[in-house]
N, C-alpha and C positions, 0 to 999 in steps of 0.2 A: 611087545612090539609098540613103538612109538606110534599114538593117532594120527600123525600124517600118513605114518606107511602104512600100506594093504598088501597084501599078497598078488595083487592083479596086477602089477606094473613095479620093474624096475626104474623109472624114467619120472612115475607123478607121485606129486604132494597132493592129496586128498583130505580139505576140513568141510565134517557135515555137519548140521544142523546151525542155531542162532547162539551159541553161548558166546556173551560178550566178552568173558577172559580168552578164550578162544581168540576170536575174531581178530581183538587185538594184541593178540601174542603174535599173530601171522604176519601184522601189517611189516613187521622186518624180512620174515624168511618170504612172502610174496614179493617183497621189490622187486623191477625191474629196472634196469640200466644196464648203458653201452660204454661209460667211462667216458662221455661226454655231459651225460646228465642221467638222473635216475631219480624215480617214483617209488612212494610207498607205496604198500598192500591194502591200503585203505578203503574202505567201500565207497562208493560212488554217491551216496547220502549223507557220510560219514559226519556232516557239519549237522544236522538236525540231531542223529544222533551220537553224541561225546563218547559215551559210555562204549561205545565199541570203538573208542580208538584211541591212540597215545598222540601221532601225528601224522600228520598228512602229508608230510612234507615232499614235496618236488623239489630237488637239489640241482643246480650246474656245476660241474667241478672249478673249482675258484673263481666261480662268483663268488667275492668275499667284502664283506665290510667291513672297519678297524674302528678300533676308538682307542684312547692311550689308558692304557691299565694303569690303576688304582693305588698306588702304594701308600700301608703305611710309613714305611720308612722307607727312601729311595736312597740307593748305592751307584757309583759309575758302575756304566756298562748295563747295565737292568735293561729286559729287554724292554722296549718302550710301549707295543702297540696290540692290541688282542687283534687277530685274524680269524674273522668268524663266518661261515661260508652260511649262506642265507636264504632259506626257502621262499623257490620262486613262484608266479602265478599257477595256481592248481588246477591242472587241464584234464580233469577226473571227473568234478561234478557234475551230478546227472540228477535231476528232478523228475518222476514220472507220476499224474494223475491219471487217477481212472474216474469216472464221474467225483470229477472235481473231491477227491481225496489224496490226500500226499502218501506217495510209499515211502515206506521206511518200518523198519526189522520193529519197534514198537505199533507201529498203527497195523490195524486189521489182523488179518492171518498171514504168516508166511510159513510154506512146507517146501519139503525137498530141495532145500537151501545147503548147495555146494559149490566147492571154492577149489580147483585144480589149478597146479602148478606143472608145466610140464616139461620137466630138466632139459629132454631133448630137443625141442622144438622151440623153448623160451617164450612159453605164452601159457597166459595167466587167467583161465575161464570162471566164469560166476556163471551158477543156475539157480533158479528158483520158481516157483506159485507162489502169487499173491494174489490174497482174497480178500477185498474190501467189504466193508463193514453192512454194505448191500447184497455182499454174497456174488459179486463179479469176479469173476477171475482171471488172471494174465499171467503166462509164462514169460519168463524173461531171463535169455541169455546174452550175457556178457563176455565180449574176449577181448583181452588190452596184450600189447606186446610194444618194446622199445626197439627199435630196427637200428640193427647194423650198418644196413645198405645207406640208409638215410640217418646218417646220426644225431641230427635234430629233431627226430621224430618219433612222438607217441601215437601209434594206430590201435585207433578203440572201432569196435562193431556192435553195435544193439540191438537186438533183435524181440520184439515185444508180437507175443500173439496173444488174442483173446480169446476168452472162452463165449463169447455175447455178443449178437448185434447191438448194435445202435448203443452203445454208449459212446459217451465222450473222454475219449486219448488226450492227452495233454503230456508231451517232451520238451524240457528246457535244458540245454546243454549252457554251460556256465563257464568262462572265465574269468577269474578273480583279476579286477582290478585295484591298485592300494585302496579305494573309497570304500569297494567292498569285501576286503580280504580279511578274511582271521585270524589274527597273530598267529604262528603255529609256536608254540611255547613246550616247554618241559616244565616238569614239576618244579616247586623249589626245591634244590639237592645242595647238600654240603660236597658230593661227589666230586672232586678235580676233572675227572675224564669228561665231566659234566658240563655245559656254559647256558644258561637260560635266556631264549630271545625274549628280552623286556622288550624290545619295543621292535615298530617297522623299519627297515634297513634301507629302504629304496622308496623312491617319487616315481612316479607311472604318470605316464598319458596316454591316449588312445591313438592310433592312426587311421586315416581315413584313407582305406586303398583299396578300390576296386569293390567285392564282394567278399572279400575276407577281412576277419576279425584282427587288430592287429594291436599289440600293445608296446611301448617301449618305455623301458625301467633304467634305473640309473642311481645308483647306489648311491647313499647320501654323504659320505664320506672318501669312499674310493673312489667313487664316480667312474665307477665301469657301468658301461653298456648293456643292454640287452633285450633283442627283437624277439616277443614271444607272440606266435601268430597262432588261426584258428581256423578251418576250414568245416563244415558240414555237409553231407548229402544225405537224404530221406529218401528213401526206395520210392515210394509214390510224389512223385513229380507236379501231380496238382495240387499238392498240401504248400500253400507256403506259408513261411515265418515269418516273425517278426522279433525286433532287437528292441528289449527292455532291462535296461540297468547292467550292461555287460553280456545279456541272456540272448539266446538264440532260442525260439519257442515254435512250438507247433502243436496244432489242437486238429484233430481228425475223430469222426465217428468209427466202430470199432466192426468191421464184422467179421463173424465167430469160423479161428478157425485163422484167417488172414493175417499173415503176420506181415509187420512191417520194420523194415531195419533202418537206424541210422549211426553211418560210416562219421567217422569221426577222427580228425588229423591237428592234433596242436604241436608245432614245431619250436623248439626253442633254440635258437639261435645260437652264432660265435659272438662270445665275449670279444668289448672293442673298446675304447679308453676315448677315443675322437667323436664328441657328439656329431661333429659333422660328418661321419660316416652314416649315421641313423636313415637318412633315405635309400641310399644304397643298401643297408642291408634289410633292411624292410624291403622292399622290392624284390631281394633274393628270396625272401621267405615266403612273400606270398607268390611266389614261380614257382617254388618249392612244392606249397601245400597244392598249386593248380595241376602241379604233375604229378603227385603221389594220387590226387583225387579222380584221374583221369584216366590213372592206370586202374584206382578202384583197390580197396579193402584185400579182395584174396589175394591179386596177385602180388600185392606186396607183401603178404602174408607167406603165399610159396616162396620166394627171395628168401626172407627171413626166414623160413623153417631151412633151403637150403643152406643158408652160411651158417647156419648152427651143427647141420651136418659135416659140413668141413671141419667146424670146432672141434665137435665129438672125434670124426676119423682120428683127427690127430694129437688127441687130450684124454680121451679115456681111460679109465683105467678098470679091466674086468676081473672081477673078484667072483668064484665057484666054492658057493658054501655056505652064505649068509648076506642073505636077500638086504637087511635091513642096515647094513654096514655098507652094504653095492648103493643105495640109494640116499644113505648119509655123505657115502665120497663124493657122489654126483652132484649133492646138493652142494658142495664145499667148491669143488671145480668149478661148475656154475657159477657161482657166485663171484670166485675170484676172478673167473674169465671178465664180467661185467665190469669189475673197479678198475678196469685198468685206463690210466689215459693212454689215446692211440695219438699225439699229437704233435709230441716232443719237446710240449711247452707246460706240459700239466703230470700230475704223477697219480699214486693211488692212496686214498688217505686209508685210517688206520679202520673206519667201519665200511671203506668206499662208499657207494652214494646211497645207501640204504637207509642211514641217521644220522643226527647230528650231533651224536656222541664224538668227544676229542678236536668238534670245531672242522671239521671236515680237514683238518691239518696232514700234512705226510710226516712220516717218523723215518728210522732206521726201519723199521718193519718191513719197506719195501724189498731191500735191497738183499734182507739177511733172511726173509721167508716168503714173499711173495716172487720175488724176481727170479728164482732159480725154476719155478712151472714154470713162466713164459721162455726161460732162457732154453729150454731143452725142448718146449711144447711148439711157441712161436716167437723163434727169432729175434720176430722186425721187433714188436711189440717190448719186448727187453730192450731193446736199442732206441727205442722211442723213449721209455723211462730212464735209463740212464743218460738219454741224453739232456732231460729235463733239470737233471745234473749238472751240467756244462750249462744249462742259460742263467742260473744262479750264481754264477762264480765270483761275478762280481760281488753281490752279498755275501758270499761267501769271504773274500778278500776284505772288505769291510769290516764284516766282523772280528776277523784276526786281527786286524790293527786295531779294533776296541780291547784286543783284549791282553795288548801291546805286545803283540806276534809281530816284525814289521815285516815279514815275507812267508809268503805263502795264503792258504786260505783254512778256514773254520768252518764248515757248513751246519748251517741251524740247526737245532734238536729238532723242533715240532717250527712245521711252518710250511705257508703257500707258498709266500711271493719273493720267498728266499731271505727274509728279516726272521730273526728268533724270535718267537712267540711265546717262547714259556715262560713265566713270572717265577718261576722255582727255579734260579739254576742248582743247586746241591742235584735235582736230577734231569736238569736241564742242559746247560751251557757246557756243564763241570763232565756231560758223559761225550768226550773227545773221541772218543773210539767211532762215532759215525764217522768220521775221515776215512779211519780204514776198510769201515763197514765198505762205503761206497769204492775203496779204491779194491776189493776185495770183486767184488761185484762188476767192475771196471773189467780187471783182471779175467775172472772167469769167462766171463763172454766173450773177450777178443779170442780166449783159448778153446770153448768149445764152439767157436764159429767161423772162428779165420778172419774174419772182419778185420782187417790191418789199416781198411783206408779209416773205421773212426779209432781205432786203438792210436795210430799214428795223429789223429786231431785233436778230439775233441778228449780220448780216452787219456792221450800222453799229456793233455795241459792238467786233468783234472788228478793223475797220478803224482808228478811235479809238485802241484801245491800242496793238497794234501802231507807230502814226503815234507815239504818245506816248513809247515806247519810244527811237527812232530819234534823236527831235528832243534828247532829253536825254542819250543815249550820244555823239549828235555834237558836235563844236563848232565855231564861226567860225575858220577860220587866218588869224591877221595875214601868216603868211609867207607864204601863199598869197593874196593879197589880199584875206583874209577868206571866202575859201569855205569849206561847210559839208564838214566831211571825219569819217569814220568810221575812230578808230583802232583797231589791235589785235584785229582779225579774221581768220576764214578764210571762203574762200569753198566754191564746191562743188570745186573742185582741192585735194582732203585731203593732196596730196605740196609745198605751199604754204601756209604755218601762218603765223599772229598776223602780221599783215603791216597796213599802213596802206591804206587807198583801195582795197580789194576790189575791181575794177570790178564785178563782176558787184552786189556786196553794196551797193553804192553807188547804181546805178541799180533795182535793186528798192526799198530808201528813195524814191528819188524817186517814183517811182510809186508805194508807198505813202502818200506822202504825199499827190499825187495823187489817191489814190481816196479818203482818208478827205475832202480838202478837197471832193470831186465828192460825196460823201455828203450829207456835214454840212449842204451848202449847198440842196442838195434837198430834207431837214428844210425846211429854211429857208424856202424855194421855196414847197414846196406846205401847207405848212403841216402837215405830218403828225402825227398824234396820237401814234402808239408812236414817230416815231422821236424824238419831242418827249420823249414817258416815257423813251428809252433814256437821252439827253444830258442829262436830270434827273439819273435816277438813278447817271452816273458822273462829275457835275460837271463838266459840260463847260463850258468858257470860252470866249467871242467871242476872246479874246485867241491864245487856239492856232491858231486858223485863221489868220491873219497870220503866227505863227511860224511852221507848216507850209510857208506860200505864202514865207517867204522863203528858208525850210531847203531847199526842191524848188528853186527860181530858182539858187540857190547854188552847188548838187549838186557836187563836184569829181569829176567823170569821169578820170582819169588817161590822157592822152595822148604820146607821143613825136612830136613836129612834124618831126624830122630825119626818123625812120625811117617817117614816116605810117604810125604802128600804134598799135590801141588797148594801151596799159597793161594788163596782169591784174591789174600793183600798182602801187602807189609804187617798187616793188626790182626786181622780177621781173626786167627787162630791165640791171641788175647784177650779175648770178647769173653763174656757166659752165654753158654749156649739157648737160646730163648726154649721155650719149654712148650713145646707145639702142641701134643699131645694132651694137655691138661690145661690148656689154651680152649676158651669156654668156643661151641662152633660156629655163634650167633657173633663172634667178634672177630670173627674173617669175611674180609679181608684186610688184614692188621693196619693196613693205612687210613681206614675209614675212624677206625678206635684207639689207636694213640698214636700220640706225639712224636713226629720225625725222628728227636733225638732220643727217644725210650727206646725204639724200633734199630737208631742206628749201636747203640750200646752191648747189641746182641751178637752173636755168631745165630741169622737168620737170615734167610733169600727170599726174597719174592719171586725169582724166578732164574733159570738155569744161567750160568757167568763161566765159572773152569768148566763145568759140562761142557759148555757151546764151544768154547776153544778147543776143546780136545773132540769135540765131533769136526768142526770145519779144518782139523788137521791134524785127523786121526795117525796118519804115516807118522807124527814125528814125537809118539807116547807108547810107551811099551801094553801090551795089553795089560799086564796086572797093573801097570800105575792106573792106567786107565778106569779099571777094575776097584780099586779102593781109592780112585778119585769120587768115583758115582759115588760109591755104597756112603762115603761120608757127606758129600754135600746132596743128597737124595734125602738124608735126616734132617736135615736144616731148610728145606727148601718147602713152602708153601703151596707153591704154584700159583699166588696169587695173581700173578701175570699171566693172562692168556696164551702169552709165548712160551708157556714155558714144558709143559707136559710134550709138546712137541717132541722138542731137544733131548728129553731122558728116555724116549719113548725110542728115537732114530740110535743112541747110545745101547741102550738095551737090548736091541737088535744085534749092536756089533759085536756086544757080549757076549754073545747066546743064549739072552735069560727069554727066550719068544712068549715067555708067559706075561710077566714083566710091561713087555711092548707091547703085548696085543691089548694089556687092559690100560694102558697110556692110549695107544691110536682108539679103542672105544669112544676115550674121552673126548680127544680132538675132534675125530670124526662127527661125531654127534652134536657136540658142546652148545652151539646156538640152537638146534632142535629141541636138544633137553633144555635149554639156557641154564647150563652149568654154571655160567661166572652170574646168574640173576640179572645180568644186564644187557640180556638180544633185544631188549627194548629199543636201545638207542642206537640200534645199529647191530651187523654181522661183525664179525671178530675177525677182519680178513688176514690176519697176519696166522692165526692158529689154521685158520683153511689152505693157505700155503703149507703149513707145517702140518699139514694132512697129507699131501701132496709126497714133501722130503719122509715122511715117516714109510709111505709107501715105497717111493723110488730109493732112495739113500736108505733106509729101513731096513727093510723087509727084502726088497731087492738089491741091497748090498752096491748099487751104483757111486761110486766116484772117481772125480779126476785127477788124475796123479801125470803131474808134468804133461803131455800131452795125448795121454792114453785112458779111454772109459774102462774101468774093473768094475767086476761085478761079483758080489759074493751073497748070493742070493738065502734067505733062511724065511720058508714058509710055516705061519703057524700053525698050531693043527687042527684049529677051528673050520680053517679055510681048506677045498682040495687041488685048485690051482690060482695064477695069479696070472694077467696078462695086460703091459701096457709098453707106451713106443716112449721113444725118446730123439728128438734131432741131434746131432751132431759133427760137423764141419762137413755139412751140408747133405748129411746122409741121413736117411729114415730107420730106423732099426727098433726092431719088436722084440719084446723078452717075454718070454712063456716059461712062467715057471711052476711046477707042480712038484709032489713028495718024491716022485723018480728022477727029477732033473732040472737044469732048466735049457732053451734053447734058445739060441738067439740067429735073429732073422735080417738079412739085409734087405729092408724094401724097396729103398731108394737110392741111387747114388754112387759114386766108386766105390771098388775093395777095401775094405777096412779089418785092421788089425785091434783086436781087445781083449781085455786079460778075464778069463774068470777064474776066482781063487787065483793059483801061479798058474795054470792054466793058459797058455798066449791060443789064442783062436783069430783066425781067416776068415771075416763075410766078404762074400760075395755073390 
């Protein structure tokens, strides 16, 4: 059993006692965030003492600074600017004396020192006894949560009683201003997923408003905006404060028994680019913190336990049989619920806002393992991130003609603000296939949601360009008898660089071409008015559908007919095979210990490539190809990518090898608990929590969409004795209960709906 789990709760993360590798192993799997901003697990003293923590860091989602990356050698086209998202003032710090002694986990005694995390309810409690050096004692309970309802706001509650009259209390609640803020830094790391904050990123000033605390920061480069405010109340009403160096303080005598609370509200603001907005939103924030203060600590605490009830109703997923796997998934759900942006101008980066591992950037991760929970779970929430899609286009258009594409668009590898950020392109620029990814992703949602008013806007411009992209990077090969072939890519196998005929990168073109052709022609079809204004306004031509339709018929899929095996590449299969096995185990992950080019010389993966194509389009691979696709690139594959046990894990299932997949989902499930990849330091692995999610649904439970009908071919492993969770779609609620005699599906919400299990066609209603 993993030390967070206990037998006494499906729902809590449980760490007792002071050990400081502990403490700061949690500071990741404690975060909290709303996908507007999110707090480490850090302790509340954390700055006195180091040793129990890596970082402290408070994140806003793209609040980001840049500076122009470093080259030794600079080529056209390099992407120009690092994009580094930057921890903001720390609305956590809490100072508590007791006759004029400081607490903290080194000074005096502390017992019964525990730390709950509670999946259901998203609140994050601390308890303890502290006994100073005079033998006085104080209990002290802690509970912090990031609310929903209010999504600039962190509600903390403190609650100190003593065990002794007549000493003297001392509370200083602290927000860092730049003069007194702590660089929040990383190690130095040779690590790429790595970026170490040298220095402060942002100039701060104070505001003077009313009775609250109020600061405004302003990045020194970007020069974004941001009102981070502070409100306090003290249960005893004749104690007052006073404001020293940023600090709010109060000193009260103790008597034994009497415990006294202080409610605590730091708000962090909408990012704004217009310093002459800074009154106005200052003014909103401290309205803000006067009406969450007025409503008072619990009852924004019930709010927020209720909308996490909502979450749970309709995201759960219940597993009969293995307690410690039911509170791994939960922990994974959770988490990915948190990263998501709700805003339609922000997305969810690769640790979401738990670290500042990968620079707080968004990847392909979203789209190809995060986005398909929200899409079947909550809707809007999918439609909010791929719309965030659609506000980049422009950048996205940019960067094609840098990379003398002159029609269509390119969307960044890694990046905020919609500029490429990765100094690598071999696995940066050169991995093309995000086009499809997103236009794949496009796709799926408008069909399991019916959404036609954005498929017809915002979805049919971002299919369009993408398709336009494709049709102009590729060309006819006479050698190849003229098929349409994509040179000089990588695909998602980053230990596999600039190579010809990606499969994976090759059949996502086709189907994007595909979909923008499926689009266009339903313009066409019904006659539609916006999506008649979209293909006005981006000069669309009768003539590109034809080209489309010939570039997809064309498609070169790369095959070996001796060996009946799909190609990864054009080359892959005249590599030497790297020697995994007798590969020492202190030199994984292979990119940390050699050279690009030693790594790219191999028939080696970092992580699944033909797997993931032939899961995201299982229908069109016979099972045995399928079958001795795994079994050979399964040899070759490392998993040094987080994404990647997912993919063989949901493959293994379609197989029937349930043994296979259930010690794959072990992995996934768990990964940042156990920190299987060594690095929950810098953050959660939210793209592998998504692919906990597909391993469950697409898995285990056999769901997927074929043309515009849900199949389900359910295979329970035998570990487990039943499964149960829901799924939205085209606007209907439906529950699959699946156990060793069956499984049964429920219509909870919505009109009649027809779905296939197995060949099987079934009627809810």
């Amino acid at each position: 059993m993993i030390p967070l789990i206990t037998k006494d709760s499906k729902w809590i993360l449980t760490e007792e006692g002071i050990s400081e590798k502990t403490i700061k192993q949690n500071e990741t799997l404690f975060a909290l965030s709303n996908g507007h901003f999110g707090t480490r697990g850090s302790l509340e003293e954390a700055e006195r003492t180091k040793e129990y923590s890596h970082s402290e860091a408070t994140l806003v989602n793209a609040f980001y600074d840049s500076e122009p990356i470093q080259y030794g050698e600079w080529a056209y086209g390099y992407a120009e600017k690092h994009q580094t998202v930057i921890p903001v003032p720390n609305g956590k710090k809490l100072a508590i004396k007791l006759d004029n002694e400081m607490f903290d986990l080194d000074s005096g005694k502390t017992t019964r020192h525990k730390r709950q995390l509670d999946l259901k309810q998203g609140i994050l409690t601390r308890t303890f006894t502290w006994e100073n050096t005079k033998g006085h004692q104080l209990d002290v309970k802690i509970e912090r949560f990031v609310s929903y309802d209010y999504p600039e706001l962190l509600a903390q509650k403190i609650t100190l009683t003593p065990h002794d009259n007549g000493c003297e209390l001392q509370v200083a609640a602290t927000l860092d201003d730049l003069e007194h803020m702590g660089i929040v830094s990383e190690e130095e790391s040779n690590d790429p997923r790595i970026k170490a904050q040298q220095e402060r990123r942002f100039q701060s000033e104070r505001i003077e408003s009313s009775e609250n605390q109020l600061l405004h920061i302003e990045t020194n480069n970007t020069h974004l905006h941001l009102i981070v405010g502070e409100k306090n109340e003290l249960s005893d009403s004749s104690v007052k404060s006073s404001f020293i160096n940023g600090s709010e303080k109060w000193s009260m005598e103790t008597s034994k028994d009497k415990s006294v609370t202080l409610e605590r509200y730091v708000a962090y603001g909408n990012i704004f680019n217009d310093g002459s907005k800074k009154e106005a939103e200052a003014l909103r924030i401290s309205n803000l913190l006067d009406e969450v203060a007025e409503l008072g600590f619990d009852e924004i605490k019930e709010k927020h336990i209720h909308f996490m009830e909502g979450f749970w109703n309709a995201s759960d997923i219940q597993i009969d049989g293995d307690d410690e796997i039911q509170v791994g998934l939960r922990f994974n759900l959770f988490h990915l619920h948190q990263a998501a942006g709700r805003d339609g101008s922000r997305n969810m980066s690769a640790k979401g806002l738990t670290g500042e591992g990968y620079e707080g950037h968004y990847f392909w991760d979203t789209e190809m393992y995060m986005l398909p929970f929200f899409l079947y779970t909550q809707p809007e929430i999918a439609k909010h991130l791929l719309n965030y899609r659609f506000t980049i286009l422009k950048e996205a258009r940019e960067r094609a003609r840098e990379m003398a594409i002159e029609n269509g668009a390119l969307f960044a590898w890694r990046t905020i603000n919609g500029k490429e950020a990765s100094a690598y392109y071999p696995a940066g620029t050169a991995q093309i296939h995000i086009n499809g990814d997103i236009a794949h992703a496009v796709h799926t949602y408008v069909k399991s949601t019916g959404d036609l008013a954005f498929g017809m806007n915002e979805g049919l411009e971002i299919l369009v360009e993408t398709a336009r992209f494709y049709a102009e990077w590729g060309h006819y090969d006479k050698q190849r008898n003229g098929a349409f072939v994509l040179n000089n890519v990588t695909g998602p196998d980053e230990y596999t660089a600039i190579v010809n005929n990606n499969y994976y990168t090759n059949l996502m073109a086709k189907h994007n071409f595909d979909y923008a052709i499926e689009m266009v022609e339903e313009v066409f079809k019904s006659n539609d008015t916006n999506g008649e204004k979209v293909l006005e306004k981006i000069n669309f031509q009768p003539s590109e559908l034809e080209n489309w339709k010939k570039a997809s018929e064309k498609m070169f899929l790369p095959y070996d007919e001796a060996q009946e095996l799909t190609m990864q590449d054009d080359s892959f299969f005249h590599k030497e095979v790297w020697d995994i096995e007798n590969t020492p185990k202190e030199n994984f992950p292979l990119l940390l210990h050699y050279h690009p080019l030693t790594i790219y010389r191999y028939q080696v993966n970092k992580q699944a490539d033909t797997v993931l194509a032939e899961f995201l389009f299982s229908d069109e691979f016979s099972h045995s190809q399928k079958k001795r696709d795994y079994d050979y690139y399964e040899a070759v594959t490392t998993h040094d990518s987080s994404l990647s046990r997912s993919i063989f894990g949901v493959m293994a299932s379609h197989l029937g090898d349930l043994d296979k997949a259930y010690g794959y989902f072990m992995d996934t499930a768990l990964m940042d608990m156990t920190d299987l990849q060594s690095n929950t330091k810098d953050g959660v692995h939210a793209a592998n929590m998504g692919g906990t999610w597909m391993s469950m649904v697409y898995g285990f439970g056999g769901m997927r969409l074929v043309k515009d009908t849900l199949h389900f071919s359910p295979r329970l492993p035998k570990e487990w004795t039943a499964v149960t969770f829901k799924v939205q779609f085209l606007g209907r609620l439906i529950q699959v209960s699946i156990d060793h005699e069956g499984s049964d599906y429920t219509l909870l919400k919505g009109e009649p709906l027809n779905i296939r299990h197995y060949d099987e066609e079934k009627h809810l209603k």
